[in-house]
C-alpha positions as CSV (number, residue, x, y, z in Angstrom):
1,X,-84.9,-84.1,15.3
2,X,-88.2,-82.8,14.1
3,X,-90.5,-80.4,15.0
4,X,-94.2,-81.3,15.3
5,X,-96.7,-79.9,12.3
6,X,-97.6,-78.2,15.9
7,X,-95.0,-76.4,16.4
8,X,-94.3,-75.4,12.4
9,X,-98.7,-74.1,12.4
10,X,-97.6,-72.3,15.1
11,X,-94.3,-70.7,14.1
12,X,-96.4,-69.9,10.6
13,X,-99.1,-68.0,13.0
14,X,-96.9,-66.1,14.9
15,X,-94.9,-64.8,11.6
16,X,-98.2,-63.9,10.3
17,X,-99.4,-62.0,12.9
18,X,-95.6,-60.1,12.9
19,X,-96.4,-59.2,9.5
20,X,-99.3,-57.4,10.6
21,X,-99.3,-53.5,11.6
22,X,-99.5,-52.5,15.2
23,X,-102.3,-53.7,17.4
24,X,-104.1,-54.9,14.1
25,X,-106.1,-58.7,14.6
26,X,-106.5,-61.3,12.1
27,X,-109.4,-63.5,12.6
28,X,-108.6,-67.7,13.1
29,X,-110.7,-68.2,9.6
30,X,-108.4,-65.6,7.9
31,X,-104.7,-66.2,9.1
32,X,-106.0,-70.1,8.5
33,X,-106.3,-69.5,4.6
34,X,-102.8,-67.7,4.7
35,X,-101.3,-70.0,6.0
36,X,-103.1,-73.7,5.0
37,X,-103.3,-74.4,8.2
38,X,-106.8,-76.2,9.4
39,X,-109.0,-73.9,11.6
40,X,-109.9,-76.5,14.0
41,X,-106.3,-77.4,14.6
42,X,-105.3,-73.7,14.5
43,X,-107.7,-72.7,16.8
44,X,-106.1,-75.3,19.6
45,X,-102.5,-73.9,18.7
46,X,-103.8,-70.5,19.2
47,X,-105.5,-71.5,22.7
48,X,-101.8,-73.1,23.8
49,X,-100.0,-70.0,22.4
50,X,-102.4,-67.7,24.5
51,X,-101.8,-69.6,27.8
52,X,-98.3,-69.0,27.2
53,X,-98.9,-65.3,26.5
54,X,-98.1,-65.0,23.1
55,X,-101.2,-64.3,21.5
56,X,-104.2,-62.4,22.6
57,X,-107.8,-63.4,21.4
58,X,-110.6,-61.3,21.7
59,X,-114.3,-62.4,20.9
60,X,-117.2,-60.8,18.8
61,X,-117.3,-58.0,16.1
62,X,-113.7,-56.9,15.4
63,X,-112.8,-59.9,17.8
64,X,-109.6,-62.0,16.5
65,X,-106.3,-62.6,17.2
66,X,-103.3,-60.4,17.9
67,X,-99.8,-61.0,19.3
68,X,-99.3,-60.2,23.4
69,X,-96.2,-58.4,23.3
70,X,-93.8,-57.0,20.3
71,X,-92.3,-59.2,17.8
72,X,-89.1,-58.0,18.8
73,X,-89.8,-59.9,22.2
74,X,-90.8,-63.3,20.6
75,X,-88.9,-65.8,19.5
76,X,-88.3,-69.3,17.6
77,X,-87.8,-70.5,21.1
78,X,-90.3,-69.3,22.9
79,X,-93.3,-70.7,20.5
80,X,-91.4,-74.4,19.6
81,X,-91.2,-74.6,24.4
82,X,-94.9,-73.1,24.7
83,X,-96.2,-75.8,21.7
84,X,-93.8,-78.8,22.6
85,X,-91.7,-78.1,25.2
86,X,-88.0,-77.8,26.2
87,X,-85.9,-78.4,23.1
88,X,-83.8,-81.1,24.0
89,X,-81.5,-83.3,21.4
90,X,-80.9,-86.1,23.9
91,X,-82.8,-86.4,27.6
92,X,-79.1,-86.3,29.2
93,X,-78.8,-82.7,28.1
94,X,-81.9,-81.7,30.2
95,X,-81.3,-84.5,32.7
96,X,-78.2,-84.8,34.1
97,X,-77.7,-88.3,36.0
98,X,-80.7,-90.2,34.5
99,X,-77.9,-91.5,32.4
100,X,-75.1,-93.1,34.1
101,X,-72.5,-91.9,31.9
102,X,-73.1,-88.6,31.3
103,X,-69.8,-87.5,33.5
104,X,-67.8,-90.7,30.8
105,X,-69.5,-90.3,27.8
106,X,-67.1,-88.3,24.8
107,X,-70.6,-88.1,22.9
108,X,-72.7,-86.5,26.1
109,X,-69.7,-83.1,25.4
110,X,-71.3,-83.2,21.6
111,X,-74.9,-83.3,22.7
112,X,-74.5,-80.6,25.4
113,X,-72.4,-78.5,22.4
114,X,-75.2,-78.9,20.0
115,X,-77.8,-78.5,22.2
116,X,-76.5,-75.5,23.1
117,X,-75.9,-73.6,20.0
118,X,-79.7,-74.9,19.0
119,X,-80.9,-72.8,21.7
120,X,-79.2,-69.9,21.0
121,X,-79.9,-70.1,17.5
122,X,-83.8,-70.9,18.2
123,X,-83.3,-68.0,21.2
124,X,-81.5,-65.4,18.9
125,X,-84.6,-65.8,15.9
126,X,-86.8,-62.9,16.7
127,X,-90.4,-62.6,14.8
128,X,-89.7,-59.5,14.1
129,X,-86.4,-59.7,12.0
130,X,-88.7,-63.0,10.2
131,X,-91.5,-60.9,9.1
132,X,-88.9,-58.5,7.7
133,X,-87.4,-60.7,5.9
134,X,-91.0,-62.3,4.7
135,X,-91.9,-59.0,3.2
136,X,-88.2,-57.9,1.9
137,X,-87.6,-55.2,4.0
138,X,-84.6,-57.0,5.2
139,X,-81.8,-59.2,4.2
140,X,-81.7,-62.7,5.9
141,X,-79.4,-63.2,9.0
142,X,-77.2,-66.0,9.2
């Protein structure tokens, strides 16, 4: 499993904009040259991650981009779904009976096991512990 150059633009903007003080924008042009991420591309991530409410954009003078909500309420989880959808490992996990051995199968237990702990992991990754570790004002979690 992979995540998309999407999702990873995406995980990089939201980090950014966690590193940022409170209620301060960075414009598309500027969080693009942090990051090396394209502006075209970045400004169709931010557009997704806006419809999903995790970003706020604002036009004009002193216009740019912001997050919706604390970093503290956004996680790995929440950007990799609103960029790519549900995380799944294998579409039995997500789908019970579209495989007819999902109730047989000794490997379908594995899949469900790792797809959970994924989740949980992905769920448990706040932005805001991230950008403390980014900037060294914390150690990193396991």
């Amino acid at each position: 499993m992979e995540i998309s150059r999407r999702t990873d633009y995406g995980v990089r903007l939201i980090l950014d904009l966690a590193g940022l003080p409170d209620g301060e924008r960075a414009s598309t042009q500027e969080i693009a040259e942090r990051q090396d991420i394209p502006a075209p591309f970045l400004a169709k991530i931010i557009s997704q991650l806006s419809l999903s409410g995790l970003v706020n954009t604002h036009r004009g003078a002193g216009g740019g981009v912001r997050l919706a909500r604390p970093a503290s309420e956004i996680n790995l989880l929440q950007v990799i779904e609103a960029l790519d959808g549900p995380v799944r490992l294998n579409r039995c996990v997500l789908d019970p009976g579209v495989c007819p051995r999902d109730q047989t199968c000794p490997v379908h237990r594995v899949w469900v096991r790792a797809q959970d702990h994924l989740v949980a992991a992905l769920n448990d990754t706040t932005f805001d512990v991230l950008a403390s570790e980014a900037d060294g004002t914390a150690k990193p979690q396991d």
